[in-house]
C-alpha positions, -999 to 999 in steps of 0.1 A, spaced: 0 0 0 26 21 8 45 23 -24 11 28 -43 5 61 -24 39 74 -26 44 68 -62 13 86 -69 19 118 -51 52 120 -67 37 111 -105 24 146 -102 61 160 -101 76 143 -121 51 132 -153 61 167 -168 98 147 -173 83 114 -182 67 130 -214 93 149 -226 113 116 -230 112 101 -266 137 71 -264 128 42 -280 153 23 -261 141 20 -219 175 13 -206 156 -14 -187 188 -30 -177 207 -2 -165 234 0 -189 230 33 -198 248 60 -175 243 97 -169 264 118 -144 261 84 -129 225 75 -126 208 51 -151 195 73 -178 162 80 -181 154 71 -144 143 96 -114 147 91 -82 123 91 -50 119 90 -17 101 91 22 117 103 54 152 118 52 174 116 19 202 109 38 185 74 50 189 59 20 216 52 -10 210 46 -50 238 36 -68 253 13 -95 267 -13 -89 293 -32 -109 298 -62 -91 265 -77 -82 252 -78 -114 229 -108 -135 241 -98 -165 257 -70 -186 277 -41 -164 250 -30 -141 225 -30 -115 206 -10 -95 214 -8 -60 192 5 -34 201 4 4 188 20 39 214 37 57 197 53 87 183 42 121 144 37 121 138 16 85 104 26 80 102 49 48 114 38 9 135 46 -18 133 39 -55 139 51 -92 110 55 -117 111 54 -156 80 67 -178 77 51 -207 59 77 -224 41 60 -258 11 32 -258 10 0 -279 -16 -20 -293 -22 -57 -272 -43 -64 -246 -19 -76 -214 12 -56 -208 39 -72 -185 68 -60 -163 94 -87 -150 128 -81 -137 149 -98 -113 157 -91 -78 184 -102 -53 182 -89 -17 205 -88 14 191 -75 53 159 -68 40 137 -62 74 108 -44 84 100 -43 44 107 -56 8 120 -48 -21 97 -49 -49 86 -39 -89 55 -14 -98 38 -4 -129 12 19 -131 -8 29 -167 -16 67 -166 -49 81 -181 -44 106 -207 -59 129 -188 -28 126 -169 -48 126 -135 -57 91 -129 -40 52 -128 -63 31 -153 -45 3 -136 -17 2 -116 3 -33 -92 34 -44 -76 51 -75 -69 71 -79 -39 105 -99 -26 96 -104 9 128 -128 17 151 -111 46 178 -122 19 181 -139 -12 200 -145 -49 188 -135 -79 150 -143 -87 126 -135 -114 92 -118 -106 68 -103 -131 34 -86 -127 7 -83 -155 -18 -55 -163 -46 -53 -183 -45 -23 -208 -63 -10 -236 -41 16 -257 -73 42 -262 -72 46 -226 -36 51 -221 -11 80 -218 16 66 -209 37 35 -186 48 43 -154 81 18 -139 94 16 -104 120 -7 -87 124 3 -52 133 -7 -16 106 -7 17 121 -6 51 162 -15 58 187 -38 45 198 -34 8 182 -43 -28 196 -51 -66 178 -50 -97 188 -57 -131 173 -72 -164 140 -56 -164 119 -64 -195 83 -48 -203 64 -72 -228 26 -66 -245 13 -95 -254 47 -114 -247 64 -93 -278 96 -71 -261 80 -34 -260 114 -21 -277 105 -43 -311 71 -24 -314 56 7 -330 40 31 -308 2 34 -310 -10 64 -326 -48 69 -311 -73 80 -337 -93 104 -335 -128 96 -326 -162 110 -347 -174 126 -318 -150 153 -313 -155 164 -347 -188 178 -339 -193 216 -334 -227 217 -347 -239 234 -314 -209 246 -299 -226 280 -292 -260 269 -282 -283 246 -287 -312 272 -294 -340 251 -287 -376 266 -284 -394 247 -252 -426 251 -255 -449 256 -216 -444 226 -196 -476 211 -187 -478 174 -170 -474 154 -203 -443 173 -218 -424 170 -181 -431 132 -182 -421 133 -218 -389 145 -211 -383 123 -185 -383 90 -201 -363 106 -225 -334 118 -200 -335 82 -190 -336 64 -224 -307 92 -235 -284 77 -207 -297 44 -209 -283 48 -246 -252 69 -235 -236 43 -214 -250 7 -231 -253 12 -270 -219 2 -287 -221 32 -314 -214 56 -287 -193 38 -266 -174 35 -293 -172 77 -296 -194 75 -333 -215 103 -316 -214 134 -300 -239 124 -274 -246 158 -258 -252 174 -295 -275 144 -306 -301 153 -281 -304 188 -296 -303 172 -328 -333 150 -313 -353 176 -289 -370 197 -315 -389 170 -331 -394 149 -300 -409 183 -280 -437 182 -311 -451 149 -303 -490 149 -299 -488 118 -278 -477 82 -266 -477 65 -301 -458 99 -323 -432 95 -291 -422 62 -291 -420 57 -329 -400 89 -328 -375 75 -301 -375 39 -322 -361 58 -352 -337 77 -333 -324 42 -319 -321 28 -350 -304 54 -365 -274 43 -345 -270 12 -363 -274 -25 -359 -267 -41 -325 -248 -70 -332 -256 -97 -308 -227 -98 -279 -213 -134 -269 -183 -122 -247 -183 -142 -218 -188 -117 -189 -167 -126 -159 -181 -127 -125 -160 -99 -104 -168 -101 -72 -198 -107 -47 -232 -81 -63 -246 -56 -36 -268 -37 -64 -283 -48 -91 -287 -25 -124 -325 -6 -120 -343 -12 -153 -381 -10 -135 -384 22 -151 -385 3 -185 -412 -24 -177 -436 -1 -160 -434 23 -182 -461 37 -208 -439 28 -235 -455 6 -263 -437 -33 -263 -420 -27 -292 -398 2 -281 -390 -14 -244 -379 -44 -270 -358 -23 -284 -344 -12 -250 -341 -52 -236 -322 -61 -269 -299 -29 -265 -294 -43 -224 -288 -78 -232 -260 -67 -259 -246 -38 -244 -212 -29 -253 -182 -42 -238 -150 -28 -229 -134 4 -236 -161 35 -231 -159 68 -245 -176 81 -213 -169 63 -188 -142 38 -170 -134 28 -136 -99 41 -125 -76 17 -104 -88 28 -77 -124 17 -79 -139 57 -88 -158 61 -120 -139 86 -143 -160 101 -165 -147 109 -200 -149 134 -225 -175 157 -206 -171 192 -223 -177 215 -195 -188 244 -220 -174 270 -198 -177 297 -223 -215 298 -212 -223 321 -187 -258 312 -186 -266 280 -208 -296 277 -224 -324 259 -218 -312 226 -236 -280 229 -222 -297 237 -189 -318 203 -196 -287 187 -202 -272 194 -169 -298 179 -157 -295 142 -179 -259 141 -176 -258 145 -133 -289 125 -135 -273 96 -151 -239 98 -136 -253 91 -104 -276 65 -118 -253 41 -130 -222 54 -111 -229 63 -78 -223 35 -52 -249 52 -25 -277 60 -45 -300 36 -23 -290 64 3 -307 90 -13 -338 103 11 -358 110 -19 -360 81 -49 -342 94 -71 -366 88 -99 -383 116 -83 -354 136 -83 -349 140 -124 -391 147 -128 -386 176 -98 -356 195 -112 -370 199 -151 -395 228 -144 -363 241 -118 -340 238 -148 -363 250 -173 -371 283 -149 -336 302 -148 -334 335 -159 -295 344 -147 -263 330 -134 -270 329 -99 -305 311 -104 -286 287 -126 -256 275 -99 -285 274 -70 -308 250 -91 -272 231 -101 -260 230 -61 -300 221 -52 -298 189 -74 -262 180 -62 -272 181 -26 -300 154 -33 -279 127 -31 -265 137 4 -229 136 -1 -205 155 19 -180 150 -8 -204 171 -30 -204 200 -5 -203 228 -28 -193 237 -69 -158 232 -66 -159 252 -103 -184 275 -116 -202 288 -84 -183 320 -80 -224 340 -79 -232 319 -56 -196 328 -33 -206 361 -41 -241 365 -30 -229 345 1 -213 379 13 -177 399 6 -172 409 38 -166 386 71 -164 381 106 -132 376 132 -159 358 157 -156 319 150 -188 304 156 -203 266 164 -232 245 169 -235 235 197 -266 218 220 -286 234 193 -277 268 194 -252 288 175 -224 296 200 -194 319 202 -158 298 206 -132 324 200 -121 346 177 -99 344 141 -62 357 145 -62 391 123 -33 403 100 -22 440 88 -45 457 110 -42 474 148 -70 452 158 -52 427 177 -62 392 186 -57 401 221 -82 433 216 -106 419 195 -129 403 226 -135 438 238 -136 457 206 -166 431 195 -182 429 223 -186 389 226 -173 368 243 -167 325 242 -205 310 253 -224 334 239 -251 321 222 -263 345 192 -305 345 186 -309 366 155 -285 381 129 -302 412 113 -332 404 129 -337 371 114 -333 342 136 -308 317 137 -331 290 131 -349 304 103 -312 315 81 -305 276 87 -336 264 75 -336 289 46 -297 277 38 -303 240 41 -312 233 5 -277 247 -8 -257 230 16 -249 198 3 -237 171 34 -241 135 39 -258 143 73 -269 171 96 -241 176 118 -221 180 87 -243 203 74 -242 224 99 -204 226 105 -204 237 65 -231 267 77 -210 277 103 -186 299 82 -216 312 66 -232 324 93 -217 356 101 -208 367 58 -224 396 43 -225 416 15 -231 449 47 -200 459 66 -219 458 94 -245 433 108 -268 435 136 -264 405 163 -291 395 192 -274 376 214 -275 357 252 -243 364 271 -244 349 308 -279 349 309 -288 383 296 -303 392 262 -281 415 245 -276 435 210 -244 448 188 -240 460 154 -209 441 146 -185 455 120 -175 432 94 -138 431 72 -125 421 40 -112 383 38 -76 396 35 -76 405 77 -89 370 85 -69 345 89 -90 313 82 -62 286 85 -43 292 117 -10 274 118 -5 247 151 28 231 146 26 205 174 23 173 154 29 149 185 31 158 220 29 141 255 -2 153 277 -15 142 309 -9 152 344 27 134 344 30 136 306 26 98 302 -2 102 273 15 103 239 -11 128 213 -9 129 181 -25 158 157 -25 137 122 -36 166 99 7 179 101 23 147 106 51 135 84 63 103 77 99 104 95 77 111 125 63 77 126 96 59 140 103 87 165 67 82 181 70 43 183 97 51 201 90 78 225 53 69 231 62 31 236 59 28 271 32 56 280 -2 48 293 -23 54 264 -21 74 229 -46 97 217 -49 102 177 -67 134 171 -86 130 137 -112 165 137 -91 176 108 -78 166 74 -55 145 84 -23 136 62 -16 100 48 19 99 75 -8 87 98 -19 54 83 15 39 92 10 37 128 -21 21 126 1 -17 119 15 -6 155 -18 -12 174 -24 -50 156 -7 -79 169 -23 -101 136 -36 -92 103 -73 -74 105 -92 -63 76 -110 -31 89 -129 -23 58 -145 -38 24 -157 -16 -7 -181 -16 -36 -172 -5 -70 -187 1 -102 -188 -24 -134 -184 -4 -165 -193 -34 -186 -227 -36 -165 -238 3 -158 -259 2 -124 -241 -28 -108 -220 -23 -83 -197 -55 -61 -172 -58 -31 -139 -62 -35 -120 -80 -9 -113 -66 23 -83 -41 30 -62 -53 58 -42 -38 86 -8 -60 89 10 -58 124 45 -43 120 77 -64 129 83 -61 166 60 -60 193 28 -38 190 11 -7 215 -1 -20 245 -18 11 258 -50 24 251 -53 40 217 -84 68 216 -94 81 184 -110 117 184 -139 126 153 -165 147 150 -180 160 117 -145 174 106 -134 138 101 -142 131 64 -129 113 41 -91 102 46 -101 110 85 -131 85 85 -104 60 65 -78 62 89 -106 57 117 -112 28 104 -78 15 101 -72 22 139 -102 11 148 -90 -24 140 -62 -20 170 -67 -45 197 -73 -18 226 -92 12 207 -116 33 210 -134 59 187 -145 90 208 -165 121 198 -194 125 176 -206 115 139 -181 122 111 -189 133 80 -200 103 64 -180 106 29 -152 80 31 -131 67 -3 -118 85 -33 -138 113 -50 -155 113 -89 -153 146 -104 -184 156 -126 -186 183 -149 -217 203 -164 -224 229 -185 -213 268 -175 -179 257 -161 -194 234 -132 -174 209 -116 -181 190 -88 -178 154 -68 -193 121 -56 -180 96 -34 -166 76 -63 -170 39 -37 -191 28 -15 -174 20 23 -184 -6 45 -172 -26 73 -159 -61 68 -197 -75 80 -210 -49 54 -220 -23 79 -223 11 64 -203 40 66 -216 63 43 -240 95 50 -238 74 89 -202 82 98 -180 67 119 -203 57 150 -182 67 178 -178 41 209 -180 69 235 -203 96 222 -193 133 234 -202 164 222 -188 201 233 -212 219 257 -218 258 254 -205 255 289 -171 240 278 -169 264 249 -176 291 271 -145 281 295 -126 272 269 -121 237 271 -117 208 250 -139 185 263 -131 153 237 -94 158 246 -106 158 286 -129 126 281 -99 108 261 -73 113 288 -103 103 315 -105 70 295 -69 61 294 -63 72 332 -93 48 342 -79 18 319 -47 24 336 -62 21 368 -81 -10 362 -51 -25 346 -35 -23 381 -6 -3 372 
């Protein structure tokens, strides 16, 4: 797992190198020499350069001058080193394959081991990606090879590593990379044609379609066809094979289909449009089984619809012989997310019109439909969804209407990873309010409550002043903001607040709370009892600052300093071995997860597991069968060499822990003495999908679905705690942080009972 994640964050560095490289010879086997350093290689690392050594060696070699050595030189082996080599073309074959051979000497608390990864072009994503590992402490020489699947149209480039996990030292030589068992170096590079449906502009500046008024009929007209448009999208052959321009065949389609006079004029108007795709040929591919089904594909809407018998045919025969394999819209990236493909974002449309707007609506419609792991989450069907937002769609008369319907729709399916329009919603950021307040706010027991203040910058209102200069203190509990209450902005705010749950929800409000486009807003408020009132200047964003800086990453707390804590959202990864070490012996650790924690964190959890434990299984996505969705196996926790924490471990969450947080909560939750403390999380684990739309929009799902390894869920629910507490307005009000208290309480009392 390890070398995975660290050769992905560093892709990102160095892929600009890796295409700029047009060798047709790899130097594979090291033979080649710059400034002495294979040529063509770049090396990498975690924890402290000076920990490890690559070199040349021309002794211990299989064959020819050189190998690659790699060896740990430090103290605390528990980081890596390596050399990667893009190989930046793509070749026609179906299997591509990586061997080379290995010979290792010391090797502990690690391996040695080969990757290959096969980059997207949209140079963002693995299509696929493995590694094969030596795990012998020492051996000679040995062969070890991985395979890949590929497919050339969905490749940019090959990605190479050799590297070295933990101590000890590593050699490599003779690497080969085969497609199809022919040597990569005897081939041609694959040039990728170009595919039909970029080559139409037909509607590039609008789709100028005249809607006529919506009553009943029309809106149930349109959506069968928003379903029997993706239904086509993502199972007909013709355009998963890219023959069409999918978005520009629906304005091609509309006019016509908006004239029907009823049932009979629609569906032999949709039965010509299907067979103007072309023949179907009947598909005999054997479709492997890949892994236990959770969710079946949804195709009721098909059977109990008012469709005649010869158009659902149509649709049934379309089903059974869907297209197989490579997708012009659509794959599933290594790591289980759907990535959609080829999904113009038609930015230079400040306001789209109404087809585009109706487009919007299909495309996010669909996605989710076929792609979107937690659908069945949803709290309204989301058939519903697609026959509620066409009048909303239909209805916008200006940019800000237009991102408030978009942000509406996207906060139906209750995702905190869809929280806002990560592109495209700068009206809404503005209407929101330029100006903003110092006084940090939370909800707490219900009620909207001081907790401090934001440090300010370039200004003679100090941090120190500001308490007096505002006139609020920490506890105060504000009723009304410009005479509205509290209560009623929420309620008013909900709908474009996207979250997976309503603690969430709130926490994204509470920034909100106190914006405005006035420099000045009127607070009612409760301080010590007494009802109170203050016109409360505002400033410009610059002044605030939103992201104070805490650089304790690890610490030792408690009365006598015998509890080790741990803030994971700044630790690195050379601070792993020095907290095994210090916090060995001390009474209990506490992990503190209310942030976004970094990936440094994951290593300790093998430190609080004296045996392998899976701690969590996923779903994912079947292209080759839109709407199903299976578990892979489980992901594991394996102990570390050397004996593991014997203290209490407490985990702290609230609805700050999201995503990587609620991962690694889940990782330590598998420790043999842990606990979870706090309250819900955010309930948006695993990697992130991003969708565009129309006007420049982009946004995300949860691109997997998360569960436990006995299928309990983890999405929109959280991370249940094991001891539920929440802050108080009393312990805001004094300051306190009462999760932090309540941990150390916990690991004193285990103590205790332990009898030490």
């Amino acid at each position: 797992m390890r070398v995975t994640q660290s050769i992905f964050v560093l892709l990102l560095l160095l892929s600009i190198n890796g295409q700029a490289q047009q060798t047709s010879s790899y130097n594979l086997d090291f033979e080649k020499v710059e400034a002495g350093f294979p040529q063509g290689w770049s090396g990498y690392g975690t924890g402290k350069p000076s920990n490890y050594k690559i070199s040349l060696d021309s002794v211990h070699t299989r064959s020819g001058k050189y190998a690659v050595s790699l060896e740990y030189v430090g103290d605390n082996p528990d980081s890596e080193i390596g050399i990667l080599f893009f190989v930046p073309n793509t070749y026609q074959g179906k299997k591509i394959t990586l061997s080379g051979y290995i010979k290792n000497k010391e090797v502990t608390d690690g391996f040695s081991s080969l990757w290959m990864g096969i980059d997207h072009p949209d140079g963002k994503n693995f299509v696929a990606s493995g590694t094969v590992k030596n795990v012998n402490e020492t051996s000679d020489w040995q062969k070890y090879e991985l395979t890949l699947d590929m497919n050339p149209a969905n490749t940019r480039q090959f990605i190479l590593s050799v590297s070295l996990s933990g101590g000890g030292k590593v050699w490599f030589d003779d690497l080969k990379l085969t497609v199809d068992g022919k040597d990569i170096e005897e081939l041609t590079p694959y040039e990728i044609p170009p595919f039909a449906a970029e080559s139409d502009k037909e509607f590039d500046k609008g789709a100028m379609i005249d809607f006529p008024d919506l009553n009943q009929q029309k809106i149930d007209d349109l959506v069968l066809l928003g379903k029997i448009w993706g239904f086509l999208k993502y199972h007909h052959p013709a355009i998963a094979k890219g023959e069409y321009n999918w978005d520009y065949e629906l304005f091609r389609f509309l006019p016509d289909y908006l004239q029907a006079d009823d049932n009979k004029q629609r569906d032999r108007l949709i039965s010509e449009w299907i067979d103007k795709l072309g023949f179907v040929p009947l598909n005999t591919i054997d479709r492997p089984v890949l892994g236990e089904v959770f969710i079946k594909p949804d195709l009721t809407w098909v059977e109990n619809s008012d469709m005649d018998n010869d158009l659902k045919e149509r649709l049934r025969y379309i089903y059974q012989n869907r297209h197989y394999g490579h997708h012009y819209y659509v794959l599933i990236e290594h790591f289980g997310s759907p990535l959609f493909l080829h999904e113009n974002k038609y930015e230079q449309m400040s306001v789209p019109d109404a087809g585009f707007r109706l487009l919007a609506l299909y495309r996010y419609w669909n996605m989710v439909h076929y792609f979107y792991p937690s659908k069945y989450l949803t709290d309204k069907k989301w058939d519903e969804v697609l026959a509620e937002y066409i009048p909303y769609f239909m209805d916008i008369n200006d940019r800000l209407g237009y991102e408030r319907t978009v942000l509406r729709m996207i906060a139906e399916i209750r995702d905190s990873h869809a929280a806002n329009l990560l592109e495209g919603g700068d009206q809404i950021r503005r209407s929101g309010g330029q100006w903003n307040s110092p006084i940090k706010v939370r909800f707490a027991e219900d009620k909207l409550v001081v907790s401090g203040y934001r440090a300010l910058r370039d200004t003679v209102l100090t941090t120190e002043a500001a308490d007096s200069v505002m006139g609020l203190k920490k506890g105060d509990i504000i009723t009304h903001i410009d005479g509205k209450p509290v209560q009623a902005i929420v309620d008013s705010l909900r709908m474009y607040f996207p979250a997976s749950n309503e603690p969430t929800r709130l926490k994204n409000m509470e920034f909100e709370m106190l914006r405005s486009n006035r420099s000045v807003i009127r607070l009612n408020y409760l301080s010590s009892g007494e009802s109170r009132k203050k016109d409360i200047r505002l400033l410009h964003p610059y002044y605030v600052e939103f992201y104070p800086s805490d650089t304790t990453r690890y610490t030792l707390i408690g009365k006598r300093k015998d509890i080790g804590f741990i803030r994971d959202e700044i630790l690195r990864e050379e601070d792993v071995p020095v907290i095994r070490k210090v916090f060995a012996h001390t009474k209990g650790i506490v992990i503190d997860l209310r942030c976004r924690p970094v990936l440094a964190g994951r290593a300790l959890s093998s430190w609080f597991v004296s045996s392998e434990t899976p701690f969590r299984k996923c779903t994912r996505g079947n292209p080759n069968h839109p709407g199903e969705f299976y578990f892979t196996p489980c992901d594991t926790v394996y102990p570390s060499k050397g004996p593991s924490y014997k203290g209490k471990v407490v985990v702290l969450v609230d609805e700050n822990t999201l995503s990587e947080g609620e991962y690694q909560a889940m990782m330590f939750r598998a420790g043999q003495n842990t606990v979870i403390l706090g309250s819900q999380t955010s309930g948006a684990d695993g990697r992130v999908s991003d969708i565009f739309l129309p006007g420049g929009i982009k946004t995300w799902i949860s691109g997997f679905g998360v569960y436990y390894p006995d299928g309990g869920q983890t999405q929109r629910v959280g991370i249940v705690p094991d001891i539920e507490v929440k802050p108080t307005v009393k312990g805001l009000a004094e300051g306190r942080d009462e999760l932090l208290e309540k941990a150390i309480e916990v690991v004193e009392k285990e103590y205790k009972s332990n009898g030490a």
